[in-house]
C-alpha positions as CSV (number, residue, x, y, z in Angstrom):
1,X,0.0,0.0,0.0
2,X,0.8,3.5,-0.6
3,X,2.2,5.5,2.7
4,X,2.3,9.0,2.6
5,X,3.4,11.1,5.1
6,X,2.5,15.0,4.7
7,X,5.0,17.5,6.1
8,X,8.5,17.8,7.8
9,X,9.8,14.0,8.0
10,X,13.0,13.7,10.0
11,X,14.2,10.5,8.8
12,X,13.1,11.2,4.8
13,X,15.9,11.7,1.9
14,X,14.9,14.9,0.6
15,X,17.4,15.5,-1.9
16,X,16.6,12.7,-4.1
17,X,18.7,13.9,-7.1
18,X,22.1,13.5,-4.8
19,X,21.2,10.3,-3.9
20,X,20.1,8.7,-6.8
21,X,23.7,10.0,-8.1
22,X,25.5,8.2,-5.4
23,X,23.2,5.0,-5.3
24,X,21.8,4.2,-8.5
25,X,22.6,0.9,-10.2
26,X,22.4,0.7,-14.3
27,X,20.5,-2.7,-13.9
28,X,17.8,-0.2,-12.2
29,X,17.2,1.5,-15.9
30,X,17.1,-1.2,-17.9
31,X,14.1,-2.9,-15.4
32,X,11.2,-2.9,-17.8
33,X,9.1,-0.9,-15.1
34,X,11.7,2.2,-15.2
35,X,11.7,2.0,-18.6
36,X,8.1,2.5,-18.7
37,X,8.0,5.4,-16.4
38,X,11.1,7.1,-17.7
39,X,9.1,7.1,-21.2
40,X,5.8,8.0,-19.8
41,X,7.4,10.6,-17.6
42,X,10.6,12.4,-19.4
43,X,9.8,10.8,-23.0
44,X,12.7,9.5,-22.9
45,X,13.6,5.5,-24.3
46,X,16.4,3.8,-22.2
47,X,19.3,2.5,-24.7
48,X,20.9,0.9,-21.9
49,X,21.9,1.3,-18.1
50,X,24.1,4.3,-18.7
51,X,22.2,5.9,-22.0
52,X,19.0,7.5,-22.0
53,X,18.0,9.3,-25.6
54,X,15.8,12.4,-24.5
55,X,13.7,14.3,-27.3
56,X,15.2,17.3,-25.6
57,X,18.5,17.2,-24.6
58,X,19.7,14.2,-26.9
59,X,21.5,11.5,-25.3
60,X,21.9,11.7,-21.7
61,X,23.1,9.8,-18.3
62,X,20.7,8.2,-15.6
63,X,21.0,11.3,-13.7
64,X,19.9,14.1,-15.6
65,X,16.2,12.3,-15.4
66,X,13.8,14.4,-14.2
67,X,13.7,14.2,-10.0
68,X,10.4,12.9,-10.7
69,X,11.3,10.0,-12.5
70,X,14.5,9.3,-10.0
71,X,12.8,9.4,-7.3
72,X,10.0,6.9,-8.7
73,X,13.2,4.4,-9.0
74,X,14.7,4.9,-5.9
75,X,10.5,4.1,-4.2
76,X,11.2,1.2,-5.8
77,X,14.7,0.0,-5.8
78,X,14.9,1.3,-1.9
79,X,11.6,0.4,-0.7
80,X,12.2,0.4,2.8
81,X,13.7,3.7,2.3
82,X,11.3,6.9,3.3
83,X,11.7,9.6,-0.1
84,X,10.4,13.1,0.1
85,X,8.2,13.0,-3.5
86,X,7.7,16.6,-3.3
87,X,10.0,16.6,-6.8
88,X,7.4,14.3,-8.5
89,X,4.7,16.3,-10.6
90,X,1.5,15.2,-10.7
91,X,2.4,12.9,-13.6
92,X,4.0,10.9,-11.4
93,X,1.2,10.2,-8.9
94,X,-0.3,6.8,-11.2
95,X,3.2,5.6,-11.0
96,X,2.9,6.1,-6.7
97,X,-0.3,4.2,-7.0
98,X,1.4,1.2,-8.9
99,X,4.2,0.9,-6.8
100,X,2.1,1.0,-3.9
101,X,0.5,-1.9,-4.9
102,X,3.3,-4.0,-5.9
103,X,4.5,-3.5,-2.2
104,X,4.4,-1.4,0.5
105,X,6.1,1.7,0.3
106,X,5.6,5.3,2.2
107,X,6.6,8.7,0.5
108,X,7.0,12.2,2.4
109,X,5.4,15.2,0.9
110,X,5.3,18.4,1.4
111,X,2.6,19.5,-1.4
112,X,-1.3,17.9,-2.5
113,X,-0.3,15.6,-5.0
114,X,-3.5,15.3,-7.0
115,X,-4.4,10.9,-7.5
116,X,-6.8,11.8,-10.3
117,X,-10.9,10.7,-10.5
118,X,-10.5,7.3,-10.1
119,X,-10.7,5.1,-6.6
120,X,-7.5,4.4,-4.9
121,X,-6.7,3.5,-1.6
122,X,-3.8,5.8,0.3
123,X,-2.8,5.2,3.8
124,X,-2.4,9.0,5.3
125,X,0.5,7.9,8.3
126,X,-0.8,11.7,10.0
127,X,-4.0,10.2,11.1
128,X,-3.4,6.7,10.5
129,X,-6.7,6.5,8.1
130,X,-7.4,5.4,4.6
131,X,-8.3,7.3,2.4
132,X,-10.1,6.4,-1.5
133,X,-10.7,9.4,-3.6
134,X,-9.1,13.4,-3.6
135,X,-12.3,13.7,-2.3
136,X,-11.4,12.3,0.9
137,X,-7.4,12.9,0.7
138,X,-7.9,17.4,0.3
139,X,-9.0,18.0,3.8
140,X,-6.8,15.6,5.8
141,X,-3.8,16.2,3.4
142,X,-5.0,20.2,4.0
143,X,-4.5,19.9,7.8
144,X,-0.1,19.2,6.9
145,X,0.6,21.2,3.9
């Protein structure tokens, strides 16, 4: 299940970019998942674990992704790790969903991340509820950021 923490979090990595630079593993972007959300997110198609051919800035290295897109590999290369996903875009909030599914995982953020129209089922750590629609997640998420 999806986590999420809303506000100051101690013990989350908040500068994503810095540790993605010093932890990331090439087998990480040639995972058929990453490769999904690196296209869906940056547009960009993997060539291998250390090439990634963007439509804007041509062929580049695993680490000038987006942070939204490296923090979406470090939820789930590190889940057991706690990530501020305050540098994911809205974009990136399916991709949250997914992984949350897959496994357990818990994000820190510091902004309302909008989970789109459909159902979905977020655990808000704040209040220790669940929560299934925006509906439901604006006012508790509203009380934290």
């Amino acid at each position: 299940m999806l986590n999420i923490y809303y506000g100051d979090m101690p013990d989350a990595i908040y500068n994503t970019s810095v540790y993605f630079k010093n932890v990331y593993e090439e087998n990480w972007i040639t995972n058929p998942l990453a490769r999904e959300m690196i296209y869906d997110i940056d547009k960009s198609t993997v060539l291998d674990g250390s090439v990634i051919d963007s439509p804007v800035m041509g062929k580049i290295p695993p680490i000038s992704l987006s942070g939204g897109v490296k923090t979406l590999i470090l939820i789930a290369n590190e889940p057991e790790t706690v990530f501020n996903a305050s540098a994911c875009g809205d974009n990136c909030a399916k991709w949250l969903l997914k992984l949350g599914k897959e496994k357990d995982i818990t994000v820190n953020l510091l902004h309302l991340m909008d989970f789109g129209n459909e159902e979905f089922a977020v655990h808000i750590l704040n209040t220790d509820q669940i929560v299934h629609s925006m509906k439901e997640l604006v006012p508790v998420a509203g009380l934290y950021v």
